[in-house]
C-alpha positions as CSV (number, residue, x, y, z in Angstrom):
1,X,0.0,0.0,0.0
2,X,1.3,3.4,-0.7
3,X,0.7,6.6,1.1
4,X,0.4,9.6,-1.6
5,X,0.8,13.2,-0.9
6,X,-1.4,15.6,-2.2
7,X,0.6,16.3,-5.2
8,X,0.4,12.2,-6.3
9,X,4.2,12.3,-7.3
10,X,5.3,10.5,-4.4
11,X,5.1,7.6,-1.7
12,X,6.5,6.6,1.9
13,X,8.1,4.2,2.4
14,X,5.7,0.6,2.9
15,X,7.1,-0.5,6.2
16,X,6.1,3.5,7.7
17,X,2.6,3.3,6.2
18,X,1.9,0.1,7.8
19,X,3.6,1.6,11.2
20,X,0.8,4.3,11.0
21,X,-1.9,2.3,9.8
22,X,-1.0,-0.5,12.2
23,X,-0.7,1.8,15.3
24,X,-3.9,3.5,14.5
25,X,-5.9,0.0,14.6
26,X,-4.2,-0.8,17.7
27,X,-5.1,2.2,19.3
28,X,-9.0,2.1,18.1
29,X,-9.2,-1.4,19.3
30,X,-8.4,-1.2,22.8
31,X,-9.8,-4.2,24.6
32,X,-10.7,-6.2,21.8
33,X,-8.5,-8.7,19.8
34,X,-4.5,-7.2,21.0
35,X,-3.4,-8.2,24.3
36,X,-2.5,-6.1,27.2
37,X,0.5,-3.7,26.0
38,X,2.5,-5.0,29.6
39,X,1.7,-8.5,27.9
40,X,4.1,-11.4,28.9
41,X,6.1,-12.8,25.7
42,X,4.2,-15.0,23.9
43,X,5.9,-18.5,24.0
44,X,7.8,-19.5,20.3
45,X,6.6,-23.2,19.4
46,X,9.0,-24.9,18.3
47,X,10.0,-26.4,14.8
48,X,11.9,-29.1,13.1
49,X,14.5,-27.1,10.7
50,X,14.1,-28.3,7.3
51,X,16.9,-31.1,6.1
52,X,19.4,-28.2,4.8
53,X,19.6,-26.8,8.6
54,X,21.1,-28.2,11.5
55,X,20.3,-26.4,15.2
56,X,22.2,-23.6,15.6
57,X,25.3,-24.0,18.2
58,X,25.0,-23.1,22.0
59,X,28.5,-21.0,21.7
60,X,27.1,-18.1,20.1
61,X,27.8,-15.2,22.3
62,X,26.0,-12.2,22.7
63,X,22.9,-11.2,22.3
64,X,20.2,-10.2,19.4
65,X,17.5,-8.0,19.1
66,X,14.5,-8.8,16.3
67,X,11.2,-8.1,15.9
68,X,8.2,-10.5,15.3
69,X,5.3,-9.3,13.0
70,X,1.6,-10.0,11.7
71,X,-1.3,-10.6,13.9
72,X,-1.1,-9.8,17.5
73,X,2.3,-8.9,16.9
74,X,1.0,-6.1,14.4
75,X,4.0,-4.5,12.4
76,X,5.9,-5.0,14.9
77,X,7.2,-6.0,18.1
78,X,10.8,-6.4,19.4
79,X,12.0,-9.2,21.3
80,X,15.8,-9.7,22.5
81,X,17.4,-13.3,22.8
82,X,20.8,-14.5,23.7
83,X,22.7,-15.7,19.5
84,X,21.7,-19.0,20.0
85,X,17.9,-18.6,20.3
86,X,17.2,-19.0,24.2
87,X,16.5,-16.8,27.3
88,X,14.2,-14.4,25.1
89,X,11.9,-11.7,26.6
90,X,9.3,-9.2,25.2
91,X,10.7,-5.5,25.2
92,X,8.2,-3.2,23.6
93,X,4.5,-3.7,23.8
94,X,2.2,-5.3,21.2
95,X,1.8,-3.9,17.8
96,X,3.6,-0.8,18.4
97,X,6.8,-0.5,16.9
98,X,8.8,-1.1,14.0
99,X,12.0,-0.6,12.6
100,X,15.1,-1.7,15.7
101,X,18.5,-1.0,15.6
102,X,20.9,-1.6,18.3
103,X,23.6,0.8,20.0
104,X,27.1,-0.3,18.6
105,X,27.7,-0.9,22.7
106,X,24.8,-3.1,23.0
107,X,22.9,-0.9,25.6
108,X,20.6,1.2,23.6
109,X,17.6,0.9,20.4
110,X,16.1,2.9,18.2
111,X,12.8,1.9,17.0
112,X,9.7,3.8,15.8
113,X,7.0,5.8,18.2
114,X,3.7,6.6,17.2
115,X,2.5,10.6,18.4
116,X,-0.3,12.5,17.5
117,X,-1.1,10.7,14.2
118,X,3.2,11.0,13.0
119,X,6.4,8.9,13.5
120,X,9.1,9.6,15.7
121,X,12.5,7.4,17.0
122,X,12.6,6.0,20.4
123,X,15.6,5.6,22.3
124,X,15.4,2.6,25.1
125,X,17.7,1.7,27.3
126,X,18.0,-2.3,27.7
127,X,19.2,-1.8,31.4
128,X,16.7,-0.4,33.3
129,X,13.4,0.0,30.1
130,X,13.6,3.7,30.1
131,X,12.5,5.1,26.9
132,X,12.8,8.4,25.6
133,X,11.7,10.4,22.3
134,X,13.6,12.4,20.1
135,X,11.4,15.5,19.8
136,X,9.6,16.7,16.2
137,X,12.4,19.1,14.6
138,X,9.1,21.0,13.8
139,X,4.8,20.8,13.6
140,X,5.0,18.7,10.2
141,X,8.1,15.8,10.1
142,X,8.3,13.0,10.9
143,X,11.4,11.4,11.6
144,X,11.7,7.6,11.6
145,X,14.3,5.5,12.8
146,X,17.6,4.2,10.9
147,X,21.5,3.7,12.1
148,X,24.0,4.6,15.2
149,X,26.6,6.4,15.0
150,X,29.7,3.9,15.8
151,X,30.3,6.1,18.8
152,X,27.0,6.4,19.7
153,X,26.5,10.1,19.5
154,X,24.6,10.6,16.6
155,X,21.7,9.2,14.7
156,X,20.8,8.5,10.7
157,X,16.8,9.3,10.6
158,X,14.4,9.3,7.7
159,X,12.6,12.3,7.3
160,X,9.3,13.1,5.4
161,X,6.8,15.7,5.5
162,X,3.3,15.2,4.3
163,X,3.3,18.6,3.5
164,X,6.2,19.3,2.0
165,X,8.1,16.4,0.1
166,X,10.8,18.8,-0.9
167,X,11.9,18.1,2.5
168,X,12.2,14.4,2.6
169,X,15.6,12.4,2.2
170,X,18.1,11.4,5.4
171,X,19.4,13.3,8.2
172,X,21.6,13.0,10.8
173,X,21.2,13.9,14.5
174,X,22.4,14.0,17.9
175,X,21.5,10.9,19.6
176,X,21.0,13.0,22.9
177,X,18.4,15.6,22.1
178,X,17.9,15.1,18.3
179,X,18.9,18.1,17.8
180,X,21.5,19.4,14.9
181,X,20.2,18.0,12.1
182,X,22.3,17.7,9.0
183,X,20.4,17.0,5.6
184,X,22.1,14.1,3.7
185,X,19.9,13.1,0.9
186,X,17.4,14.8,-1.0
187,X,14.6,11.8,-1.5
188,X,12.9,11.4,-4.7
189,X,10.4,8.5,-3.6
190,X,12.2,7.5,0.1
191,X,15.8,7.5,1.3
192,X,15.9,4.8,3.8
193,X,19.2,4.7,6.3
194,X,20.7,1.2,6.8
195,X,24.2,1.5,8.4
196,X,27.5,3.7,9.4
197,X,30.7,2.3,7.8
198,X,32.8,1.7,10.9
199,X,34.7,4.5,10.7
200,X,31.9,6.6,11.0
201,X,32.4,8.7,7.2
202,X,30.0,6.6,5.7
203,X,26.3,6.1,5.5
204,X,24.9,3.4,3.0
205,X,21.1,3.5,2.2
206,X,18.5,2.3,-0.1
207,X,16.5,4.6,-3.0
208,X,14.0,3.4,-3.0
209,X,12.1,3.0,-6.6
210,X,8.7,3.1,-8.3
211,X,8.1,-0.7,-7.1
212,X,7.5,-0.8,-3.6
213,X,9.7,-1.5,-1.2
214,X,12.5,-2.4,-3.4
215,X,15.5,-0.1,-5.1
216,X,18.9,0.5,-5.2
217,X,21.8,0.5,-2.8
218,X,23.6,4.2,-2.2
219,X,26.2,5.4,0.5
220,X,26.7,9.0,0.9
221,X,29.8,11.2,3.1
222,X,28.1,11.6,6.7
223,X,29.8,15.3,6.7
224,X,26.8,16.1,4.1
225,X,29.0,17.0,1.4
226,X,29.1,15.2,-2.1
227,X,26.8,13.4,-4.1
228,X,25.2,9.5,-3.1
229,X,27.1,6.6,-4.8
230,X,25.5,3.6,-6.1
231,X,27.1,1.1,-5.0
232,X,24.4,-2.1,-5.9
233,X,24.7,-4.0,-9.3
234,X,23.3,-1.6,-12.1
235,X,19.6,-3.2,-12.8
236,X,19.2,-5.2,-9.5
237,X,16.1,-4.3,-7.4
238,X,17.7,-4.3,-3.7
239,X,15.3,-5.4,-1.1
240,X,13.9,-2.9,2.0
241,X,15.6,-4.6,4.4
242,X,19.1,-4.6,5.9
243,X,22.1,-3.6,4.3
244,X,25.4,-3.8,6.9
245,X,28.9,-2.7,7.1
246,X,31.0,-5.8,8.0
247,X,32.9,-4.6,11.2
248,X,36.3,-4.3,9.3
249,X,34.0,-2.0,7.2
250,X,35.3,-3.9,4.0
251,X,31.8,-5.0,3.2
252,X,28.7,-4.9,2.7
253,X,25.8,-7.5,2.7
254,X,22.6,-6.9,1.2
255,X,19.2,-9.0,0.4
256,X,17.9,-9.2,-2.9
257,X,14.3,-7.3,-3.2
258,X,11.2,-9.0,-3.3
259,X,10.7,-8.9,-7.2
260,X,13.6,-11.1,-7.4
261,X,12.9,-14.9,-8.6
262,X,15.8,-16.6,-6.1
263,X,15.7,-13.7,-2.9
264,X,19.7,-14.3,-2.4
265,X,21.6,-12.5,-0.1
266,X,25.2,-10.4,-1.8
267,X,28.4,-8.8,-0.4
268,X,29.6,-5.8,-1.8
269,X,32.7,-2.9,-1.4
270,X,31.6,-0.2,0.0
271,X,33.1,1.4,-3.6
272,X,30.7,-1.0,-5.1
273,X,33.1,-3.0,-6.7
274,X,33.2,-7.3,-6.3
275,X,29.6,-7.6,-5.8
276,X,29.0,-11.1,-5.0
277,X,26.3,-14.0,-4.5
278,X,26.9,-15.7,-0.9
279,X,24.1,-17.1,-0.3
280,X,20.8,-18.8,-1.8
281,X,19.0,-21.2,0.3
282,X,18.6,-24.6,-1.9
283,X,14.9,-25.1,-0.7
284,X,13.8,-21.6,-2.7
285,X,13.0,-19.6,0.1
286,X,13.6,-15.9,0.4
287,X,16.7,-14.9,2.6
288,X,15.9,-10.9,4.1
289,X,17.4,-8.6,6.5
290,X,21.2,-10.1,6.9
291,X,23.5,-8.4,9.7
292,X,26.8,-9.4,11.2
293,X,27.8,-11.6,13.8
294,X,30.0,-8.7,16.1
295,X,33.7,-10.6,14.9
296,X,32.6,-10.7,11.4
297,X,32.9,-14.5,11.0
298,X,28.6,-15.3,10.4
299,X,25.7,-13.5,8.7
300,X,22.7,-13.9,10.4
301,X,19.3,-13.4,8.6
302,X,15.3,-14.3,8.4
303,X,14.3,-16.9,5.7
304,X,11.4,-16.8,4.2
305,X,8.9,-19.1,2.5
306,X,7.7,-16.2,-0.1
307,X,9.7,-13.3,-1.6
308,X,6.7,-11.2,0.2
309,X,7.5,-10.4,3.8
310,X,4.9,-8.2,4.5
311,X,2.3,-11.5,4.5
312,X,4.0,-12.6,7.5
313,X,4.3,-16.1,6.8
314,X,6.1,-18.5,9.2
315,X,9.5,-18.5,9.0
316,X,13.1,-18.9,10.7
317,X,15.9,-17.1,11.8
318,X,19.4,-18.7,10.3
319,X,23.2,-18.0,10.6
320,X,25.7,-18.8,8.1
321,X,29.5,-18.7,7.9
322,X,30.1,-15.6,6.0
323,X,31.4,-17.6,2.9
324,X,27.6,-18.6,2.8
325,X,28.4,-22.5,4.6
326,X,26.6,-24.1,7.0
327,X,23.2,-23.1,7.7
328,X,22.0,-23.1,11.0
329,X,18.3,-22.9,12.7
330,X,18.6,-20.3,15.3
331,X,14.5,-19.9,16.2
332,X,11.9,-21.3,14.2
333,X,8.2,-21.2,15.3
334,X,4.8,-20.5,13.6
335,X,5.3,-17.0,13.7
336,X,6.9,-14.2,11.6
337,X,10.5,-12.3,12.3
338,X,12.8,-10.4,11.0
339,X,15.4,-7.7,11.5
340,X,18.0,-9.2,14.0
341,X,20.4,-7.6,15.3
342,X,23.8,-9.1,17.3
343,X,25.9,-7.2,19.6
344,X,28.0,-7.8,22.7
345,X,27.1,-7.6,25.1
């Protein structure tokens, strides 16, 4: 579904309409079908992994944040686990946020907040569950969540104005306050912030295009000078997902977008040069949202049985080597999830 402005020359991006949209319904239903917002975690049932998957190893350290979507889970709601799967607990209430990234020290996310009919970011701390807003820059943006800093101190966010599209692209923040934004991108359709290169001069993002939720991989200098690179394959629809510095900040992997008949998931140089295949699951399902394992050694990702994620089919979340080897189950379940995100602590 897309949002259009009044001038019908441009869209948000899918995953923000359904935020709204999804919010909205939660909010007019109150004491009918969604649980209690202090709601206990729902228990994950567990599945046998299909025969190209073997159970995911008990030494994976850390931990990971992802989100579960579709039905009382809404679009979405975050959960945190250790790696391998166990000890998980509910962090955010039902159906009513979206969009999680994780502090590069482990102690912090950004996800989405619905206020007075527009989108903000959140900042939670994992600690002690205090959560706090990053204040509207003004009475008409909105300014969704994207990347950290690698120190911490500042914040990618996408920015759109309903009444004002000349406005829209990426900006930069000050994690603290929100304040001193510095315009990145100028957005045709969306800009949508995926990572900082480690080194902090970087930001890659996707473009996206005329077919939903799919478009082309970009990075752009963080100082706000120069023009966006493309860095993805010329002709290859990138997926709305993840796309993540490696933490040498040699590459980056990306998913394949959900027009594409095999849903693979690619490494690239941050130059866009040596784009390659590394993985596509041999049972035909859809691999999405990839991200690092913190020493750079597995890619961890949902796989999915349709290219379409926002059906919220049941699915898994895997880990490979990152040469692509050995796929692992890490949860299964009759539910939907997506987005992980591994840090250490």
């Amino acid at each position: 579904m897309h949002l259009v402005t009044l001038d019908h020359r441009r869209t948000i991006s899918a995953r923000r309409m359904a935020l709204v949209i999804g919010l909205a319904l939660a909010t007019s239903a109150c004491g009918q079908d969604l649980p209690a917002s202090s709601g206990s975690p729902q228990p994950t049932t567990s599945v046998t992994p299909s025969a190209s998957a073997s159970f995911v190893p008990p030494e994976l350290e850390g931990r990971i944040v992802f989100t579960r979507a579709g039905g009382q889970y809404g679009d979405e709601t975050i959960f945190i686990a250790r790696a391998d799967g166990t000890d998980e607990e509910q962090l955010t209430p039902f159906a009513e946020s979206c969009c999680v990234r994780v502090s590069p020290d482990g102690t912090q996310i950004l996800y989405s907040l619905f206020e007075g009919g527009r989108v903000t970011t959140g900042i939670r701390n994992l600690e002690d569950g205090d959560v706090r807003a990053l204040p509207f820059p003004d009475a008409t943006a909105n300014i969704g969540p994207g990347a950290w800093s690698p120190d911490g101190e500042r914040v990618a966010l996408q920015l759109w104005d309903e009444t004002d599209s000349a406005r829209d692209g990426i900006y930069t923040a000050r994690a603290s306050d929100g304040g001193d934004l510095v315009r990145l991108t100028d957005a045709e359709i969306a800009d949508i912030p995926a990572d900082y290169s480690p080194d902090g001069t970087q930001l890659v993002f996707l473009r996206e295009s005329s077919t939903q939720s799919t478009g082309e991989l970009f990075t752009v200098d963080v100082d706000g000078s120069g023009e966006p690179t493309r860095i993805s394959p010329e002709g290859m629809a990138v997926g709305y997902g993840s796309a993540r510095f490696s933490p040498d900040g040699t590459l980056i992997v990306f998913q394949e977008g959900r027009t594409s008949p095999t849903g693979e998931l690619w490494t690239v140089a941050p130059d866009g040069s040596g784009a390659t295949p590394v993985f596509e699951d041999s049972e035909g399902r859809f691999a999405s949202h990839p991200t690092w394992s913190p020493d750079g050694t597995m890619i961890m990702f949902a796989l999915n049985p349709i290219a379409d994620d926002f059906e919220h089919r049941p699915n898994g979340i895997y880990v490979i080597n990152a040469d692509g080897s050995d796929l692992r189950l890490v949860i299964g379940g009759d539910d939907f999830k997506r987005e992980p995100e591994w840090r250490i602590p």
